[in-house]
C-alpha positions in Angstrom: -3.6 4.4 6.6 -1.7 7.6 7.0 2.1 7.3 7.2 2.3 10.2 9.7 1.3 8.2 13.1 4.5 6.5 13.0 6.9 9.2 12.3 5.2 12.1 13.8 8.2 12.7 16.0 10.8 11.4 13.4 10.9 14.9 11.2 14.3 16.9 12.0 14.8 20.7 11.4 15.9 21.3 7.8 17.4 23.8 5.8 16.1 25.0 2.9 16.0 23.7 -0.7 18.5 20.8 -1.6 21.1 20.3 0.8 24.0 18.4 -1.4 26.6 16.3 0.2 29.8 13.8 -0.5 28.0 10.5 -2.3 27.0 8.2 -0.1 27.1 4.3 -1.4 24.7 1.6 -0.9 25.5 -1.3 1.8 23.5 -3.4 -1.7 21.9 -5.9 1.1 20.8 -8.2 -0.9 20.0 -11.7 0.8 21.8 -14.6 -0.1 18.5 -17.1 -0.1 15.5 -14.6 -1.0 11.9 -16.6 -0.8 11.2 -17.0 -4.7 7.9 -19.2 -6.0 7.7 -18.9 -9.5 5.4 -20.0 -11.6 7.0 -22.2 -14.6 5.1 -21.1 -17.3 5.8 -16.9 -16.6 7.0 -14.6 -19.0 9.6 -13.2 -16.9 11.1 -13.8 -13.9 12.9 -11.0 -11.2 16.1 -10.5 -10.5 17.4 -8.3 -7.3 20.3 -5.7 -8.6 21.0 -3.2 -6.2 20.2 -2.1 -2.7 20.6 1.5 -1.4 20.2 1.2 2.6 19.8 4.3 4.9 21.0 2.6 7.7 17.9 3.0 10.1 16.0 -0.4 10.8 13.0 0.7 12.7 9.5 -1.0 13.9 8.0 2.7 13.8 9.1 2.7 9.8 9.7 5.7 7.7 13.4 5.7 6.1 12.2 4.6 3.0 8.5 4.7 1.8 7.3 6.2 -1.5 9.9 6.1 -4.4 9.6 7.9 -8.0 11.7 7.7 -11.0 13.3 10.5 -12.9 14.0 8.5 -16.1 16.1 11.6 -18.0 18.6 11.4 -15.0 18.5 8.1 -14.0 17.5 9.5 -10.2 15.5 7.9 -7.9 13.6 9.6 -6.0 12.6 8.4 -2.3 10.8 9.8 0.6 12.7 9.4 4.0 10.5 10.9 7.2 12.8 10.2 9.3 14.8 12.6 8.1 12.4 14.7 6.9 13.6 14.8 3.8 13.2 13.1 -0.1 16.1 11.3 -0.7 17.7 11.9 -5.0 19.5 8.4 -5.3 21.4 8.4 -8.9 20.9 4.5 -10.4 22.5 5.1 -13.6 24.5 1.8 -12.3 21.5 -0.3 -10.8 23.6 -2.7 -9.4 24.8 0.3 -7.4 22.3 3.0 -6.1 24.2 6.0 -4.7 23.0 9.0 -2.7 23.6 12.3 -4.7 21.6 14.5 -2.3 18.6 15.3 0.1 15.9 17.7 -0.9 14.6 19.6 2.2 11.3 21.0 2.7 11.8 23.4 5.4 11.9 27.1 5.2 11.1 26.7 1.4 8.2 30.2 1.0 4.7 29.0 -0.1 2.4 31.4 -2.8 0.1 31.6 0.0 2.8 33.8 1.9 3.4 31.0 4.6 6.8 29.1 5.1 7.2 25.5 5.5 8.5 25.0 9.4 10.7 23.1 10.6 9.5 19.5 12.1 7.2 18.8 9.0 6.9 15.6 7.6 7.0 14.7 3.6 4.5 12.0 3.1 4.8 11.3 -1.0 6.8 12.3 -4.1 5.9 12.2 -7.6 7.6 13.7 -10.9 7.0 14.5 -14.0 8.8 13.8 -16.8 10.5 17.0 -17.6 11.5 16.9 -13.6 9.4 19.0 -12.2 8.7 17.4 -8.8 6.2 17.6 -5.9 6.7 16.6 -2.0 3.2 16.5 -0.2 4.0 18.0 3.1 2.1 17.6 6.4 1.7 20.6 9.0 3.6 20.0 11.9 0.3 20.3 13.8 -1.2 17.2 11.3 -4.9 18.6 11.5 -4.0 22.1 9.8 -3.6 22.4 6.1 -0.1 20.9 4.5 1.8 21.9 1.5 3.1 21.3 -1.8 6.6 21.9 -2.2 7.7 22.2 -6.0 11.5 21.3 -6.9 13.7 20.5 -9.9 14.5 16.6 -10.5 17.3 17.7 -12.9 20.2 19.1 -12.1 20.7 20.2 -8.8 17.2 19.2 -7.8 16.4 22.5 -6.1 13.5 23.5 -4.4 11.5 26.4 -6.4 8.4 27.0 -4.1 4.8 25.6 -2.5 1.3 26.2 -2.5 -1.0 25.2 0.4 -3.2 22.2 0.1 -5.6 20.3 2.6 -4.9 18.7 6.1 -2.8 15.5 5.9 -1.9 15.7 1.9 -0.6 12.2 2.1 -0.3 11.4 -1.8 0.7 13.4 -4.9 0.0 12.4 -8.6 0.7 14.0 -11.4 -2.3 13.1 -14.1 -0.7 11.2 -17.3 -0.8 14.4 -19.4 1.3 16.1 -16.6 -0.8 19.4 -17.0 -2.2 18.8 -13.5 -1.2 17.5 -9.6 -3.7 16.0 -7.4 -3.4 15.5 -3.2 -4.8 13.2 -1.5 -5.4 15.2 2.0 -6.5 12.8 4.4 -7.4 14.8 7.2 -7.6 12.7 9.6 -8.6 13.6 13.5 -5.8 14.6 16.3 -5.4 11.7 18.6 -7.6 13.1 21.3 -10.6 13.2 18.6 -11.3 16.4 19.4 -10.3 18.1 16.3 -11.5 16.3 12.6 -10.4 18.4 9.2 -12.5 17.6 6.2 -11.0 15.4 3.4 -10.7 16.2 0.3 -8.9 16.3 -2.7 -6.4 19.1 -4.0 -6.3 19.6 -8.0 -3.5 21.7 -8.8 -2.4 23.1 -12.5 0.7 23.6 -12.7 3.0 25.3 -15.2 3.9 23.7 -18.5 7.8 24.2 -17.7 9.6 23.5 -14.3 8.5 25.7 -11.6 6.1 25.8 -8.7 2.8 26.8 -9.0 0.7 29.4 -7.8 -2.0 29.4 -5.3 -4.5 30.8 -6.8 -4.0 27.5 -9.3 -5.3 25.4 -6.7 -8.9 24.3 -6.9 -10.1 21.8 -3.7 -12.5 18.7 -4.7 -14.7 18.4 -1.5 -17.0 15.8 -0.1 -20.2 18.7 0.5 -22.4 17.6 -2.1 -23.2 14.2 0.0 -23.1 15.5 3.3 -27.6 15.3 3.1 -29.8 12.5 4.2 -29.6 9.6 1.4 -26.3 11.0 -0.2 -24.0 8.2 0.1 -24.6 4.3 -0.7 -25.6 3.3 3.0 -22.8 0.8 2.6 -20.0 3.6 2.6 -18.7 3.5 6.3 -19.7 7.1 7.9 -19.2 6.6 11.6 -17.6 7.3 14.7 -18.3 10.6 16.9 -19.2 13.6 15.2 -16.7 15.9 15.9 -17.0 18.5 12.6 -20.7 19.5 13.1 -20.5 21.5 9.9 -19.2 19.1 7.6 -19.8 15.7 9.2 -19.3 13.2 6.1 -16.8 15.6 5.0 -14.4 14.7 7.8 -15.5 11.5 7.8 -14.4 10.3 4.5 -10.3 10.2 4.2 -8.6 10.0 0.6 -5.6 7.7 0.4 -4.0 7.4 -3.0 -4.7 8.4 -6.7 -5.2 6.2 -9.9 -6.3 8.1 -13.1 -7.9 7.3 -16.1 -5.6 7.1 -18.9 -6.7 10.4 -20.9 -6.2 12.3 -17.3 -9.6 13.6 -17.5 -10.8 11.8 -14.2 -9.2 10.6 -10.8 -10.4 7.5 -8.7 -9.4 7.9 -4.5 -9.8 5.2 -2.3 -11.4 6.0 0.7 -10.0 3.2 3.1 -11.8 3.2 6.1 -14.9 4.3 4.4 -14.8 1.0 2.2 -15.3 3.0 -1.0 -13.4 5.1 -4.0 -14.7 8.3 -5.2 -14.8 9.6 -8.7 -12.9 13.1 -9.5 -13.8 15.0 -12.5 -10.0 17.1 -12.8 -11.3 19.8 -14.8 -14.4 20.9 -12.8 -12.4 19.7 -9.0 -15.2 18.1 -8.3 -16.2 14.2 -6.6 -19.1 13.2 -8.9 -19.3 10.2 -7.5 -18.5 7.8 -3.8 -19.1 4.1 -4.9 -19.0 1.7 -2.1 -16.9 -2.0 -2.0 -19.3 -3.8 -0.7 -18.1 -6.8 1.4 -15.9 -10.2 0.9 -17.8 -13.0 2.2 -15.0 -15.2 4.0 -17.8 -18.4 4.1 -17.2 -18.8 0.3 -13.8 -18.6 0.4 -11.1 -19.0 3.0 -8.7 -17.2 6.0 -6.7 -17.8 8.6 -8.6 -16.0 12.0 -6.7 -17.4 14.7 -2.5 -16.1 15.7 -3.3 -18.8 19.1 -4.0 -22.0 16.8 0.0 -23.2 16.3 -1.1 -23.9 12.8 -1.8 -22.6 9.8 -5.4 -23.1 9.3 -7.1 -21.5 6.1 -10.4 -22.2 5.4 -13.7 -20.5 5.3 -15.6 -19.0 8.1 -18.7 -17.0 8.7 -17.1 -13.9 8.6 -17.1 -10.9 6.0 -14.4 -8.8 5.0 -14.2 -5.0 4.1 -11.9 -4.6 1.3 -10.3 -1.1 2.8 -7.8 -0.9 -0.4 -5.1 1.7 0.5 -3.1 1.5 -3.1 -4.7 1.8 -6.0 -3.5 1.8 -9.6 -5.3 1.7 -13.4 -5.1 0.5 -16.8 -7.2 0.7 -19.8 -8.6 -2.8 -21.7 -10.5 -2.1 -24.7 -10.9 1.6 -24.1 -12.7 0.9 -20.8 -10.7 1.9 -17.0 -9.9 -1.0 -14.9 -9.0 -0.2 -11.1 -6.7 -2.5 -9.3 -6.5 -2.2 -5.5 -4.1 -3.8 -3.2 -7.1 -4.7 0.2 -5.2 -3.6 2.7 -7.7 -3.0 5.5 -7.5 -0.5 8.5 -9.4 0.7 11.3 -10.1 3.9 13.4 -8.9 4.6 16.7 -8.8 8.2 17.8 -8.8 9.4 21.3 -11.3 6.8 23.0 -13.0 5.9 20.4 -11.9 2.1 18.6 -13.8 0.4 16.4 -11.3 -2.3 16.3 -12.6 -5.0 19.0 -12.0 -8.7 19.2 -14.8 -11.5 18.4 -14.7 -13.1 21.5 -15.4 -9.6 23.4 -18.6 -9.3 21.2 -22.0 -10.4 22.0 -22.8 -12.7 18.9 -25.9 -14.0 17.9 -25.8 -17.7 17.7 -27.4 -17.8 13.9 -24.0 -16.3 13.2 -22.6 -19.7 13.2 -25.5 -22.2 12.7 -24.2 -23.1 9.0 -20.7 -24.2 10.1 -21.7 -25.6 14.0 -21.0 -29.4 14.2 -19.2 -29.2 10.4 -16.2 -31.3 10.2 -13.3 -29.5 11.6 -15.6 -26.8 12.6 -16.8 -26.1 16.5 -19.7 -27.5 17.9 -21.5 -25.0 19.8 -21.4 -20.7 19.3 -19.1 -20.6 22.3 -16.8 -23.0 20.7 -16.5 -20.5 17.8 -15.3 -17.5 20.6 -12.4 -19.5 21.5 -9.0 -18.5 20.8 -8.1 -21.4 18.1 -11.0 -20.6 16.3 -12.6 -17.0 15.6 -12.3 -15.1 19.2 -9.0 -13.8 17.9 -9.9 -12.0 15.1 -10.6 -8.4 14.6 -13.4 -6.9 13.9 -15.1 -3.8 13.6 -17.9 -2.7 16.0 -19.5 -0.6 13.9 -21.3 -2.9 11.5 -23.3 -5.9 12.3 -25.0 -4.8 14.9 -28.8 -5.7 15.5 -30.0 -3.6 18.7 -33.2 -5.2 18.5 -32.1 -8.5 18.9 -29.2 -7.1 21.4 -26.4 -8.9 19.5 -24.3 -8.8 16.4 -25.6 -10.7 13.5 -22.7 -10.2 11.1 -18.8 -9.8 11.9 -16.9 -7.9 9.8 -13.2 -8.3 9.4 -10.7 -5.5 8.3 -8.8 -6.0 4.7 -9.4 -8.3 1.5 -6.5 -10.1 2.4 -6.6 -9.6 -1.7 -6.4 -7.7 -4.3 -9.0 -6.9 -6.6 -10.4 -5.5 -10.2 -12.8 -3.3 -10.1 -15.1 -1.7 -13.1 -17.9 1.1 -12.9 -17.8 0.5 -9.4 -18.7 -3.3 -10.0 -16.6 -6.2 -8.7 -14.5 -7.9 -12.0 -12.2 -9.7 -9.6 -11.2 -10.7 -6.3 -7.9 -12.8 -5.4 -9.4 -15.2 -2.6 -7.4 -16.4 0.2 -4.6 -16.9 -3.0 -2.3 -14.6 -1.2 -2.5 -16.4 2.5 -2.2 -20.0 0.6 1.0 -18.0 -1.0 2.5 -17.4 2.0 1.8 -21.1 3.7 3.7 -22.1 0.8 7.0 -19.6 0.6 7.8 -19.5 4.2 6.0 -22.0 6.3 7.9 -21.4 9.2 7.0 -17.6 9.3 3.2 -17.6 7.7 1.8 -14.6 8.6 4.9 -12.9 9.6 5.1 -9.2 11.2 7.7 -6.9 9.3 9.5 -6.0 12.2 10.2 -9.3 13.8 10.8 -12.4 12.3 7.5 -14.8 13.5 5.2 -18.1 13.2 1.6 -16.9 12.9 1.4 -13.4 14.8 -0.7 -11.9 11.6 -3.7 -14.2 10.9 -5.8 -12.1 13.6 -5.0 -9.2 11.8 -4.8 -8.7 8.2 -2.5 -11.3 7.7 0.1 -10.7 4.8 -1.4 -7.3 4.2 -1.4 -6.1 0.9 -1.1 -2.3 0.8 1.0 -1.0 -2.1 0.1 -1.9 -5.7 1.7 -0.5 -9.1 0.8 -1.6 -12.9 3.5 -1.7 -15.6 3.6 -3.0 -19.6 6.2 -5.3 -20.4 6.0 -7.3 -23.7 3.1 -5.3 -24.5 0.6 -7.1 -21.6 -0.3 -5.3 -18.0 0.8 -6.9 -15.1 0.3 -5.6 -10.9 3.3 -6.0 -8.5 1.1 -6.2 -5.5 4.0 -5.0 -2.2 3.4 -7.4 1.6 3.7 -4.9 4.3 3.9 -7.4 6.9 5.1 -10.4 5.3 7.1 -8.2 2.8 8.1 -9.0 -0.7 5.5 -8.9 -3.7 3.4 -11.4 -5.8 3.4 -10.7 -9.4 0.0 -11.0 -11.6 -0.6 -11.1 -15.0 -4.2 -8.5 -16.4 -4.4 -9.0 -19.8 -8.1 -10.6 -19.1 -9.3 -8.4 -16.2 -11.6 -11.2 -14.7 -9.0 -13.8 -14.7 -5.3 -12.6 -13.8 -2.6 -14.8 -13.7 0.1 -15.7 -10.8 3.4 -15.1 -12.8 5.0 -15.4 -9.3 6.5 -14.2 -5.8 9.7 -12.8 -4.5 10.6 -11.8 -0.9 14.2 -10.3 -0.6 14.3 -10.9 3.4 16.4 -14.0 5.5 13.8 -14.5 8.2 16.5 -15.5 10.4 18.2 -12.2 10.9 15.2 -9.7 10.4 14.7 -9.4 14.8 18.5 -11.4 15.5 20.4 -7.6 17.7 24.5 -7.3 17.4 25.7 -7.0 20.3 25.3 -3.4 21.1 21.3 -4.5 20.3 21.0 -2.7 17.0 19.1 -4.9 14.4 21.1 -6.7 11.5 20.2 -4.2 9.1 22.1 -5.6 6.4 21.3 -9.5 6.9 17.5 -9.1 7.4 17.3 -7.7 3.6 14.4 -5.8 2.9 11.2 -5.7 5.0 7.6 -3.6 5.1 7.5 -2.8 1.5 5.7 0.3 1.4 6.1 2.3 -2.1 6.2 0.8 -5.7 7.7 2.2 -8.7 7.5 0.6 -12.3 9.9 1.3 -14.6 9.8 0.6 -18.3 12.3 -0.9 -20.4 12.3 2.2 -22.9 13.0 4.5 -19.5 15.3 1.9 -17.5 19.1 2.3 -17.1 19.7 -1.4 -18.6 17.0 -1.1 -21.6 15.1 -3.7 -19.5 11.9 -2.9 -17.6 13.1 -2.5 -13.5 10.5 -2.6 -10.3 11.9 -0.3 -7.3 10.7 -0.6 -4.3 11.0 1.4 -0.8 11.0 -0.8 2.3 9.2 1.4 5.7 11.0 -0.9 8.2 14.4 -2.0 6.6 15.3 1.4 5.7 15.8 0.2 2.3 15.3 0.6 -1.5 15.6 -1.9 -4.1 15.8 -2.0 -7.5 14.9 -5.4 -9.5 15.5 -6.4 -13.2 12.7 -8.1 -14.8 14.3 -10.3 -17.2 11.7 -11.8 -20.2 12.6 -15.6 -20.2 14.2 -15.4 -23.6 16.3 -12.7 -22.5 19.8 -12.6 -21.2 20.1 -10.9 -17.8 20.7 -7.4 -16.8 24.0 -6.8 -15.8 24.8 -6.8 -12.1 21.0 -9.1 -12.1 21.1 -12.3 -9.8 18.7 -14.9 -11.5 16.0 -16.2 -8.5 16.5 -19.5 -9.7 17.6 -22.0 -11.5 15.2 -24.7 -11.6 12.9 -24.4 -14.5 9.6 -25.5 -13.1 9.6 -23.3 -9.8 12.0 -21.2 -8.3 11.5 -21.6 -4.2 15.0 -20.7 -2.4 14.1 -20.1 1.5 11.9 -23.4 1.8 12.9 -26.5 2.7 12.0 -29.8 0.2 8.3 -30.2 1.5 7.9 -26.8 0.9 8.6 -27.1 -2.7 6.8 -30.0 -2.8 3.7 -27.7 -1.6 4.4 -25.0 -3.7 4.6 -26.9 -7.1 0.5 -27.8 -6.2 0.6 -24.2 -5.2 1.2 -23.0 -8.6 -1.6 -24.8 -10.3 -3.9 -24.1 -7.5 -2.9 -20.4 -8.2 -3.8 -20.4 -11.9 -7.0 -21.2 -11.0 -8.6 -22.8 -8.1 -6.9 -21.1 -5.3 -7.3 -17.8 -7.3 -11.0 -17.4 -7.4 -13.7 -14.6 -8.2 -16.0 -13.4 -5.4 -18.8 -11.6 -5.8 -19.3 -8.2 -3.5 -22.1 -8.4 -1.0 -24.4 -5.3 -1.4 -27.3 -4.5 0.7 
């Protein structure tokens, strides 16, 4: 989902390049009883260190999103829309993130002969190891083509040019070798649907020493080749009005984020409303390939449909789910490419057209339900099933399922994996289950299936419920392991990849106190500091040979809080990083947060985790 609908308005004018200030501290809000579950068997466990805040708590998001370390200078980069600005935080002293400076986007003079206008929005950062960076930039007017503004990490961090890219770049990546940048430009539709930009992927090759690039160094990866009759799988979603008549599919299909393979030479994008991830060849520019998802089938395993049942309720249902992954990340097992996706679901809704309906506005057929009618702890009757407490809540998509013949809807399909998953040559490896929802009834009972912006019992389980939507892989100890990022809930659950078909739950931390995350002062601003980090948005891994304290960190920017956090990941037969706050001290399970049923729960939890509770699926195809 692109970042840009909730902070069109936010950008401010700028000036250009790097505008450097007095240093600004951190507020280092770290909670005093963070939810921790932790399995007692894991290799490591995670310790909170420091805590830069920028002060804005908001429900629209956007002070804090994408982060990316500059290990040589011990800078952390961070992307702030609401300011319109990336954010160069210096965490040389973890335990103490401090603002250094802001690098602006506006006015800065593109190779194309354009300048960057005030009022645009920076949607991503990356950097390469000898500091060259890149700020994907969105026009002002979102459905004309962005930019790519090029600065220095180092030093002053100043801004040395742009090139022009597609509409919407909302991700930058640098490929592993660093000899190359690709954009994700989603080009998504204006909000009256009247205008719909293609898609498509930027591949940029940029210099071998820090400076911008040149245009005519950009080369565009476009969705053309399957725009014919019988192109695409007829399970990649293509729908909605035609508004593009040239390039129909084109416009349809919307590049999120960027994973690579790890000798650089190809690019996977996940396509998130589409339901698919295409295949980029980086030397040619070119999408050789759009492989579809498939769909999760919720009867074999389990979900919570219902925000109106005053419980929490997960079990299966005859629903299927679209696994809609908007982060995406890679590693390499035995010399074969493993893509890891965080399931976060989304749907379109554009001017007046919404795909996004609820069940019980739906005609259904009644062999929709005829497996689970009359079951124990199941309805009786189809109507039954349309009620609030059971599935008429939910959200589904109108755009698949539909019979016309038989006037009705023979299949619901739900938005989001409520998962993650493993995914190789476009074949399902692994799928999480309902291991993240049982996760959360477990940490915070008394706020399953919270929103991010307001501390609540339940509100969620209609829609997405924790949401996974970032994901990032890092080594420590010489095994892979995912830090899969909670949007809504917030925090992240840790897995361990070493066997791609069976990851492990290493464990879960949530640096937020429920209890203050909506609770106004009294001129009504939120309790920033209190309510800790929530909305986890961007993920950075950062390895021990690269970390200020020699030990591997995790940083991550938090959309709602305003906030970025850095945490130590301590091995267990290590001492802690300085200025580190051990989760826990009990040696079976850490669970702070939770009252003594709760850990009661959550010690089944765990084993549940390891194996039942975590369980493969297999993706539906037609």
């Amino acid at each position: 989902m692109s970042r840009s609908l909730l902070r069109a308005a936010a950008a401010v004018p700028c000036a250009l390049a790097l505008v450097a200030g007095a240093a600004l501290p951190a507020t280092a809000a770290l909670v005093n009883d963070p939810v921790v579950l932790w399995a007692d068997d894991a290799p490591f466990t995670v310790a909170p260190t420091g805590t830069y805040e920028t002060g804005v708590f908001s429900e629209d998001g956007g002070a804090a999103e994408i982060v990316a370390h500059f290990p040589a200078e011990q800078r952390l980069l961070v992307v702030n829309a609401v300011i319109g600005a990336v954010e160069v935080l210096d965490v040389s002293d973890p335990a103490a993130p401090t603002k250094l400076s802001d690098v602006q986007t506006a006015g800065v003079l593109s190779a194309d002969g354009s300048i960057v206008p005030d009022q645009t929005t920076p949607n991503s950062v990356a950097v390469r190891a000898d500091g060259l960076g890149a700020i994907a930039v969105e026009a002002p007017t979102k459905t004309d083509p962005g930019w790519v503004v090029f600065f220095d990490a180092a030093g002053d961090g100043e801004a040395l040019g742009a090139v022009r890219v597609g509409s919407l770049p909302d991700m930058v990546a640098f490929t592993p070798d660093g000899s190359e940048l690709l954009v994700a430009n989603e080009g998504e539709p204006d909000e009256d649907y009247t205008v719909d930009p293609e898609g498509s992927v930027s591949v940029v090759l940029v210099p071998a020493g820090v400076d911008a690039a040149t245009q005519e160094s950009v080369l565009t990866a476009d969705f053309h080749a399957f725009e014919a009759p019988g192109a695409l799988h007829e399970d990649v979603r293509v729908f909605g009005p035609t508004v593009n008549a040239a390039f129909p599919v084109s416009a349809n299909l919307e590049p999120e984020y960027i994973t690579f393979s790890a000798d650089s030479a190809t690019a996977y994008v996940t396509l998130q409303e589409a339901n698919a991830i295409a295949t980029v060849d980086v030397a040619s520019a070119a999408v050789t390939s759009i492989d579809p998802l498939g769909f999760k089938d919720w009867s074999t395993s389990a979900l919570d449909p219902s925000d109106r049942d005053d419980a929490i309720a997960i079990r299966p249902w005859p629903v299927l789910g679209m696994y809609q992954p908007d982060g995406i990340d890679s590693y390499s097992v035995g010399g074969e490419t493993y893509l890891v996706t965080a399931n976060e679901g989304d749907a379109r809704e554009w001017g007046d057209f919404v795909e996004e309906t609820r069940v019980e506005d739906l005609a259904v057929c009644e062999s929709v339900f005829t497996e689970f009618a009359g079951q124990p702890g199941y309805p009786a009757t189809a109507e039954e099933f349309l009620t609030d407490g059971a599935l008429g809540r939910l959200n589904v998509t109108t755009e698949n399922g539909y019979d016309a013949e038989a006037g009705c809807y023979t299949e619901l399909y739900t938005f989001g994996g409520r998962s993650f998953s493993v995914w190789h040559d476009g074949a399902l490896v692994f799928d999480s289950g309902d291991a993240f929802e049982q996760l959360a009834a477990a940490a915070v009972p008394e706020y399953f299936n919270s929103d991010h912006a307001e501390s609540s019992f339940d509100n969620r389980s209609d829609n997405k419920g924790p949401e996974p939507e970032g994901i990032v892989i890092g080594e420590i100890a010489g095994a892979p392991y995912a830090f899969i990022g909670f949007e809504r809930l917030s925090g992240f659950a840790v897995y361990g990849l070493s066997d791609p078909a069976a990851p492990t739950f290493v464990g879960y931390f949530n640096n937020r106190d429920f209890a203050f995350s909506s609770e106004p002062e009294e001129d009504g601003a939120p309790v920033v500091a209190e309510a800790g980090d929530t909305g986890p948005e961007g993920l950075a891994f950062i390895a021990a040979a690269d970390s200020p304290t020699g030990q591997p960190m995790l940083a991550v920017g938090n959309e709602i809080s305003g906030s970025t956090t850095l945490y130590s990941i301590v091995l267990a037969d290590a001492a802690p990083a300085p200025g580190a706050t051990p989760p826990a001290e009990d040696p079976e399970l850490a669970a702070t947060g939770a009252d003594a049923t709760v850990v009661a729960i959550a010690g089944g939890l765990m084993l549940a985790l390891g194996g039942i509770l975590v369980m493969r699926l297999r993706a539906r195809r037609a």
